[in-house]
C-alpha positions in Angstrom: 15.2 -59.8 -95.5 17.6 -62.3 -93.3 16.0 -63.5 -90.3 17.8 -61.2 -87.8 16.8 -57.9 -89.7 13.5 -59.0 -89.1 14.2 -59.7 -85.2 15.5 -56.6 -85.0 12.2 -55.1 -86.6 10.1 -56.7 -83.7 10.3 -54.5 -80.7 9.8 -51.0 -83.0 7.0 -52.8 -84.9 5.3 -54.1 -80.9 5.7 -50.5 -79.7 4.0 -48.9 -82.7 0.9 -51.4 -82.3 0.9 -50.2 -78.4 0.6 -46.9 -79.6 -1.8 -47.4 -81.8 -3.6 -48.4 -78.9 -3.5 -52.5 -79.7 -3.4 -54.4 -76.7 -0.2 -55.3 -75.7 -0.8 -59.2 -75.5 -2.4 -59.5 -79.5 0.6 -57.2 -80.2 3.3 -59.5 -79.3 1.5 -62.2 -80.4 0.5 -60.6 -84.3 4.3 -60.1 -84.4 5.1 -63.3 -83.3 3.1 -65.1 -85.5 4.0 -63.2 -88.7 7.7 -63.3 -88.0 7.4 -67.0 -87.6 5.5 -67.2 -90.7 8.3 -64.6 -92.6 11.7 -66.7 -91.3 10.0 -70.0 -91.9 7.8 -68.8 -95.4 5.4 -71.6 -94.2 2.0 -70.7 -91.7 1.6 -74.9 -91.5 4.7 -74.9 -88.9 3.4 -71.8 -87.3 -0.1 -72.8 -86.8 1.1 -75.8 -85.2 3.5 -74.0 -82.9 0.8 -71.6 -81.9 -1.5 -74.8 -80.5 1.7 -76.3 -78.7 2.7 -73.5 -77.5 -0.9 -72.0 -75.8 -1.2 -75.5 -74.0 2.3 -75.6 -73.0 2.0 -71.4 -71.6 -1.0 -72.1 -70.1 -0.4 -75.8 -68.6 2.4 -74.1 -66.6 2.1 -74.9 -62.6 4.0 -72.0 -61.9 1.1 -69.9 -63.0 -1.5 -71.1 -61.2 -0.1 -68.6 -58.5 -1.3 -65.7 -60.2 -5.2 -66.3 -60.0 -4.4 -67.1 -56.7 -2.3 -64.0 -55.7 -4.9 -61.5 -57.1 -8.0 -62.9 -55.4 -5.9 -62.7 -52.4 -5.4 -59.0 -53.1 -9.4 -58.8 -54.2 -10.4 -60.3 -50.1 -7.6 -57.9 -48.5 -9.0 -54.9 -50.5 -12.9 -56.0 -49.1 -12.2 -57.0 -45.8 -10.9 -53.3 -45.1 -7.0 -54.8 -44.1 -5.9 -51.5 -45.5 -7.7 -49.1 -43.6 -6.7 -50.9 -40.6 -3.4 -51.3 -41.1 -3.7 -47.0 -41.8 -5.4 -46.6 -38.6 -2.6 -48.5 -36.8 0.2 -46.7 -38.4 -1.3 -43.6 -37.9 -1.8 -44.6 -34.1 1.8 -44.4 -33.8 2.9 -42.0 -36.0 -0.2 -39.4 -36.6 1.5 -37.2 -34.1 4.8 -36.7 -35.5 5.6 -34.4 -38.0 4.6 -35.8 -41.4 3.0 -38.4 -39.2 0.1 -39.0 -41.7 1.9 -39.3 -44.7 4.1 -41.6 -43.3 1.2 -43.8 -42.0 0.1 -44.1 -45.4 3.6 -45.7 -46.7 3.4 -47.9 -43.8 0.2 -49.3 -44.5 1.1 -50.0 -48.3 4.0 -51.7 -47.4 1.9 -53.8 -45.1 -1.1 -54.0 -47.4 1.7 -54.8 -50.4 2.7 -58.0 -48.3 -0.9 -59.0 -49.1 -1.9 -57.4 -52.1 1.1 -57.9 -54.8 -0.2 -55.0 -57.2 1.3 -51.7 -57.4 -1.9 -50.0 -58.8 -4.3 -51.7 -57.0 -2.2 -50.8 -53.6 -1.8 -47.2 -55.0 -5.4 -47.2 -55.5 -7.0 -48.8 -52.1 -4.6 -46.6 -50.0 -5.1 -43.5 -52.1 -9.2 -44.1 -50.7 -8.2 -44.5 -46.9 -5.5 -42.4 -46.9 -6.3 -38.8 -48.7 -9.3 -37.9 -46.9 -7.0 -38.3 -43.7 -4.5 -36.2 -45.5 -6.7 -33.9 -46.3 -8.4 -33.4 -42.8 -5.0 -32.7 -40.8 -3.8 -30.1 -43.5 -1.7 -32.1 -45.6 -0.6 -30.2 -48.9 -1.7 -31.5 -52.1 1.4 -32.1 -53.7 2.7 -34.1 -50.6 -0.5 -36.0 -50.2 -1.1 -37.5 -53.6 2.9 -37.6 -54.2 2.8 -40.2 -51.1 0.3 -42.4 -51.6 1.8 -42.6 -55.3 5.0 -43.2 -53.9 3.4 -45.7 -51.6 1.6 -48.1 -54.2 4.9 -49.2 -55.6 5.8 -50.7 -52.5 2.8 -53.0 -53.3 5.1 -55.1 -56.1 8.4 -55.2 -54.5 7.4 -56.4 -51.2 6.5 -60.3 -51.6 4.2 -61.7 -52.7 4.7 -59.9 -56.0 2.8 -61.2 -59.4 5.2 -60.1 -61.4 8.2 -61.7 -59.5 6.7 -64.8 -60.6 6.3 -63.8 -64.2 10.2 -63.3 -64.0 10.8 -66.4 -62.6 9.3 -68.1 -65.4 10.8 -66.0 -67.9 14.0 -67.1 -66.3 13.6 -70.3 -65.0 14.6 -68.9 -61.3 13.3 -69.8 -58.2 10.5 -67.8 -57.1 11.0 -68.0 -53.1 14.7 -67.0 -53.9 13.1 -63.9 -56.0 10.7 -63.5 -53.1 13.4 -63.2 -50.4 15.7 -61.0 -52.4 13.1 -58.7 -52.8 12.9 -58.0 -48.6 15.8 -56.0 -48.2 15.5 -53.4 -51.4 11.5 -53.3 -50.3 12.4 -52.0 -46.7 14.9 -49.6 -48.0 12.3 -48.1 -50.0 9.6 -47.6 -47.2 12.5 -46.3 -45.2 13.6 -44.1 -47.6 10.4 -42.4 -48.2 9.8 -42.1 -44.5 13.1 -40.0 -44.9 11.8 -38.1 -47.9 8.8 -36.9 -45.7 10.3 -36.0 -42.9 12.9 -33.6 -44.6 9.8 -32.6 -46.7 7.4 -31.3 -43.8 10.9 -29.7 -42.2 11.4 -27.5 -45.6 7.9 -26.7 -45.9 6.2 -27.0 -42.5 3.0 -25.8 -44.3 2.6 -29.5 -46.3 1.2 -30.9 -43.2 -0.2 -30.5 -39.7 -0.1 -33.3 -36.9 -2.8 -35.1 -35.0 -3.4 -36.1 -31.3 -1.0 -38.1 -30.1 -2.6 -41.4 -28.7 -2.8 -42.7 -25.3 -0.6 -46.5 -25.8 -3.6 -48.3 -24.7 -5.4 -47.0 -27.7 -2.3 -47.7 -29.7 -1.5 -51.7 -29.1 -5.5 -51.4 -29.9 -5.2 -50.5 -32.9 -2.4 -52.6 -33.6 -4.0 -55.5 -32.5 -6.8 -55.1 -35.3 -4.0 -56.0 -37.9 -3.5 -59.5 -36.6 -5.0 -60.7 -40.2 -2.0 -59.1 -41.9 0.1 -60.8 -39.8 -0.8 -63.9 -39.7 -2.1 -64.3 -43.7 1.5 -62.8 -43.9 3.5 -65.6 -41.6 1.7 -68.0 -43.3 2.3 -67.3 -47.1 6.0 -66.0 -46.9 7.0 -68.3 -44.0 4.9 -71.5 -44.9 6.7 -71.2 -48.1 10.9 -71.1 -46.4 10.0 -73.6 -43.6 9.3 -76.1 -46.3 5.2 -76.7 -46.0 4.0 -74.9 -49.1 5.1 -74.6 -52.6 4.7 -70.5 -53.8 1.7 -71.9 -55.6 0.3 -73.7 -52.4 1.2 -70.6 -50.3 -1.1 -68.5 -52.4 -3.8 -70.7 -52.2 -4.0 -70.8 -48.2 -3.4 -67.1 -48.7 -6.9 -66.3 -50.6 -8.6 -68.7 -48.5 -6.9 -67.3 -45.6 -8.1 -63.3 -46.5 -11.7 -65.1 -47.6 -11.8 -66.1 -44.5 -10.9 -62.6 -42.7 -13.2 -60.8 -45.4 -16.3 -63.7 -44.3 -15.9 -62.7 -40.6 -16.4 -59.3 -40.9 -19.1 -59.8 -43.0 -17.2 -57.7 -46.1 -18.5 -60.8 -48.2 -22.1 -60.4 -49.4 -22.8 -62.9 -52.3 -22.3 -60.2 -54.8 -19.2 -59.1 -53.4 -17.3 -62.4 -53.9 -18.8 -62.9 -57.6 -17.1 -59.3 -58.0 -14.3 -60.5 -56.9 -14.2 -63.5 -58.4 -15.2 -61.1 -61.6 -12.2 -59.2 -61.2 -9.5 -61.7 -60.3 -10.9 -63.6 -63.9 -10.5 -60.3 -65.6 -7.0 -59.7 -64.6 -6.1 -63.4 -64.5 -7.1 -63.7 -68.7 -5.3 -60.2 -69.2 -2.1 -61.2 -67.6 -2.5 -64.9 -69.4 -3.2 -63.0 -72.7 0.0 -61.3 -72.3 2.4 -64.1 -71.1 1.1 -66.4 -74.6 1.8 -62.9 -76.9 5.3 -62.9 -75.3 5.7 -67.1 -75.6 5.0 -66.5 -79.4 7.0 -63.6 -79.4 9.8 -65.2 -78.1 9.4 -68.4 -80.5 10.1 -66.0 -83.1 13.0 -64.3 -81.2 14.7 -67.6 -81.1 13.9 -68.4 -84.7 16.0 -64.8 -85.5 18.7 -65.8 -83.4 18.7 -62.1 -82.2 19.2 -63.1 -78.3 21.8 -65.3 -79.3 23.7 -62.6 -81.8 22.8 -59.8 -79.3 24.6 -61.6 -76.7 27.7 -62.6 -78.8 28.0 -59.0 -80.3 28.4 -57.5 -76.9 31.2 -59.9 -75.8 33.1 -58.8 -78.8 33.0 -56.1 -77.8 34.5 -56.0 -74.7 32.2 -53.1 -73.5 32.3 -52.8 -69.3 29.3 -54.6 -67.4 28.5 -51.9 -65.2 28.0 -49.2 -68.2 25.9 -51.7 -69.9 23.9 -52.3 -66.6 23.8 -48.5 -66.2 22.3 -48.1 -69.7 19.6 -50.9 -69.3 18.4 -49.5 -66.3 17.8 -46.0 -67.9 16.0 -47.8 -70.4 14.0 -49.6 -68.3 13.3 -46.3 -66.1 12.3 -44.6 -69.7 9.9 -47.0 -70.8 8.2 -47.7 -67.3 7.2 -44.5 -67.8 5.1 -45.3 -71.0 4.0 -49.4 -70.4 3.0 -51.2 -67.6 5.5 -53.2 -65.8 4.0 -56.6 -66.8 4.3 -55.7 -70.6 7.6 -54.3 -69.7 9.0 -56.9 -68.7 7.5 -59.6 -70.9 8.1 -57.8 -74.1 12.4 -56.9 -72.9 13.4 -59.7 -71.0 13.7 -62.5 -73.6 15.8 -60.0 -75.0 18.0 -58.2 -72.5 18.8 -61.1 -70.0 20.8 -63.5 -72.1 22.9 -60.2 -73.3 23.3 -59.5 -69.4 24.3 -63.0 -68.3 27.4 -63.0 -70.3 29.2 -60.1 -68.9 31.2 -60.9 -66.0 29.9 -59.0 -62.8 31.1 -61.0 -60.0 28.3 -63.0 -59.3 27.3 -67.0 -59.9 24.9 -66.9 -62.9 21.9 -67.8 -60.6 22.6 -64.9 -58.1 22.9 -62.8 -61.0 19.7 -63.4 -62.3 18.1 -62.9 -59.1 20.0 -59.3 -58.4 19.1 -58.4 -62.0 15.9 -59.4 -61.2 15.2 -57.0 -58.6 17.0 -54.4 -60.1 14.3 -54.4 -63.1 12.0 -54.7 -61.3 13.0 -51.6 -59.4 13.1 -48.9 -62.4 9.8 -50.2 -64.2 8.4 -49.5 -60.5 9.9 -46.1 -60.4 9.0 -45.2 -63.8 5.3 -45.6 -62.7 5.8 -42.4 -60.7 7.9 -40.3 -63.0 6.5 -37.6 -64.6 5.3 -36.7 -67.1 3.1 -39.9 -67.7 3.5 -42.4 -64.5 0.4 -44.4 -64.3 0.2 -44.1 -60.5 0.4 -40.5 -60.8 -2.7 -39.7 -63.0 -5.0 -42.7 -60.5 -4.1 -41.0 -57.4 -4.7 -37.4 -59.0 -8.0 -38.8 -59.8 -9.2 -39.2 -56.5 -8.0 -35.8 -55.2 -9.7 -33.7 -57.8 -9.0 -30.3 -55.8 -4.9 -31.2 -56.1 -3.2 -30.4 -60.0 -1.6 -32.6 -61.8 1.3 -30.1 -61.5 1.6 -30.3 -57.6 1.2 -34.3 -58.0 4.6 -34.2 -60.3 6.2 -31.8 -57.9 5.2 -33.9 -55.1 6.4 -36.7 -55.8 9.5 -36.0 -57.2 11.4 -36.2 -53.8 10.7 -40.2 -53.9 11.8 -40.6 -57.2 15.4 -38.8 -56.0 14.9 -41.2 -53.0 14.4 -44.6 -55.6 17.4 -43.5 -57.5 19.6 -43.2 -54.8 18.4 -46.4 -53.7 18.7 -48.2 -57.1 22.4 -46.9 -56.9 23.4 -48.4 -53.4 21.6 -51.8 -54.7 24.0 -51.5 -58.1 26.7 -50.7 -56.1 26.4 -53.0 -53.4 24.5 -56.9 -55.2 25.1 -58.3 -51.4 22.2 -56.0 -50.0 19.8 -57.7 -52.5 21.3 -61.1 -52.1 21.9 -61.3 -48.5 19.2 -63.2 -47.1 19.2 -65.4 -50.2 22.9 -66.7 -49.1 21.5 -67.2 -45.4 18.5 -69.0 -46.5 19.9 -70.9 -49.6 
């Protein structure tokens, strides 16, 4: 068997390990390993690659940011940032027709600016949000469907963990990735604020309104935010004014929310070994992960399937746009059934050098970073798409009284609102790299 059949056998034979309920991470890495060991027909070289090549994954400064990232996220989540920045939305919106709903997509975009997680944004919101939901008369399907819709905002509004990942994979720059991800991050809170309003005006049943607020009570509440804010101004503009690297941004970031979480006295001594706990837990999953893809990707290279895959489609002469189009319904498809971490991880190696030799009017750099996005994008929206979204079934868990049924209806207005959206940014690479060109 020549050494590109067997490259070719790699991504069927990862998938059927997933399925077979293997973790993702000692799948990619139990393929890596024996494909190296099948092209080469010596384990010597292998074994020897797989040292190297766990101190060279894990020696990577680039990295560090993730730790740092997540127990930022684990502070926000305990110092109750998210039900404040709820309570100020909903200050200003509560009264308005869909008012509630839309407060909860507010505060996870605000609480993704501090969190990077989808699920774990999906997840905190989903606790402050849907008894509020419930209370004012909100609809099932409408309730979970928004705070599910929400929770993606969490990974496309930077700082986002797996940005980074995608910078390494693609030896980007991560405040370029960061920056590019702005614009196509607002035009998804905006568009599901749109979604809700024509949502309550079709069914006026799917949600009732509050009291509106006297303004003193209002700037109030919005005062209570400041934390965001400022944690916020710090991380994303410490790291374009030229005082922090992303990995030193993080780092005053968790000390930052630490120090929030300390002041309101949200950090009892078993609290922060929990979320120390946690952050190690994610942190050695992730890491897990990232060395199954290096060794993957060792093997990759050995097979010369990137290498042939890109060649093959320049023969070819197909047109850029219809291979982009067809990626991005892959990549839709199968963030239905993985996690976009794995996604990501186990595709990329693969998919971008075949994307960076068609010609779509870009410099290879801003390409990557629009490509970037893009991905990044449909993996997100598949977490929502029914049947088997991951968001989906955590939010339905905490409403127990709401089906799984209205959940899917529900929420399939913001999927129609994320492909539209996916098209204009297709259509249109200078939304997503806009502020990049100013900046850069």
């Amino acid at each position: 068997m020549t050494p590109l059949i067997l490259g070719l056998l790699a991504f069927p034979a990862v998938l059927l390990l997933i399925f077979l309920r293997v973790p993702i991470g000692l799948a990619m890495l139990g393929v890596g390993m024996l494909g190296s060991f099948l092209v080469t027909g010596n384990f010597n070289p292998v074994a020897a690659q797989f040292k190297n090549l766990t101190y060279g994954t894990y020696a990577s400064y680039s990295l560090s940011v993730v730790p740092l990232f997540l127990l930022m996220g684990q502070f926000a989540t305990l110092s109750g940032m998210s039900a404040g920045l709820f309570n100020a939305a909903a200050a200003w919106l509560g009264h308005r027709k869909g008012g509630i709903a839309m407060s909860a997509i507010g505060a996870s975009a605000g609480f993704g600016a501090i969190c990077g997680s989808s699920l774990a944004t999906a997840a905190t919101m989903g606790q402050v949000a849907l008894p509020e939901l419930r209370k004012y008369g909100y609809s099932g399907a409408l309730s979970t469907g928004a705070v599910a819709a929400g929770g993606t905002l969490g990974i496309l509004i930077p700082p986002s963990v797996i940005l980074v990942i995608f910078a390494v994979l693609t030896e980007q720059n991560i405040a370029k990735l960061f920056m590019a991800a702005f614009i196509p991050g607002i035009l998804a809170a905006v568009g599901y604020l749109i979604v809700i309003a024509i949502y309550v005006r079709v069914r006026p049943d799917s949600g009732g309104v509050r009291e509106r607020m006297p303004y003193a009570q209002r700037f109030a509440e919005l005062l209570k935010v400041w934390p965001v804010i400022i944690i916020f101004g710090l991380v994303i503009g410490g790291i374009y004014a030229g005082i922090f690297t992303p990995t030193e941004a993080a780092a005053v970031g968790a000390a930052g929310t630490g120090l929030v979480a300390l002041s309101r006295r949200s950090l009892s001594r078993q609290a922060i070994i929990e979320a120390f706990l946690a952050t190690a837990m994610s942190t050695a999953m992730i890491f897990l992960i990232v060395l199954g893809a290096a060794a993957l990707n060792g093997f990759l290279a050995l097979s010369q399937l990137p290498q042939v895959s890109a060649s093959w489609v320049v023969e070819q002469a197909f047109n850029p746009w219809i291979v982009l189009i067809i990626v991005l319904v892959f990549y839709l498809i199968m963030g239905c059934v993985m996690d976009s971490l794995s996604m990501i991880l186990l595709t990329v190696p693969i998919v971008f050098p075949m994307m960076s030799v068609l010609d779509f009017g870009l410099a290879p750099d801003d390409f990557a970073i629009w490509f970037g996005i893009l991905v990044l994008i449909v993996v997100e929206v598949g977490l929502i798409t029914p049947p088997v979204g991951m968001n989906l079934f955590i939010i339905n868990s905490m409403s127990p009284q709401t089906r799984l049924s209205d959940t899917y209806r529900g929420v399939l207005p913001f999927v129609a609102s994320d492909i539209v959206r996916t098209a204009i940014l297709v259509a249109f690479p200078s939304i997503t790299l806009w502020l990049v060109w100013q900046l850069f």
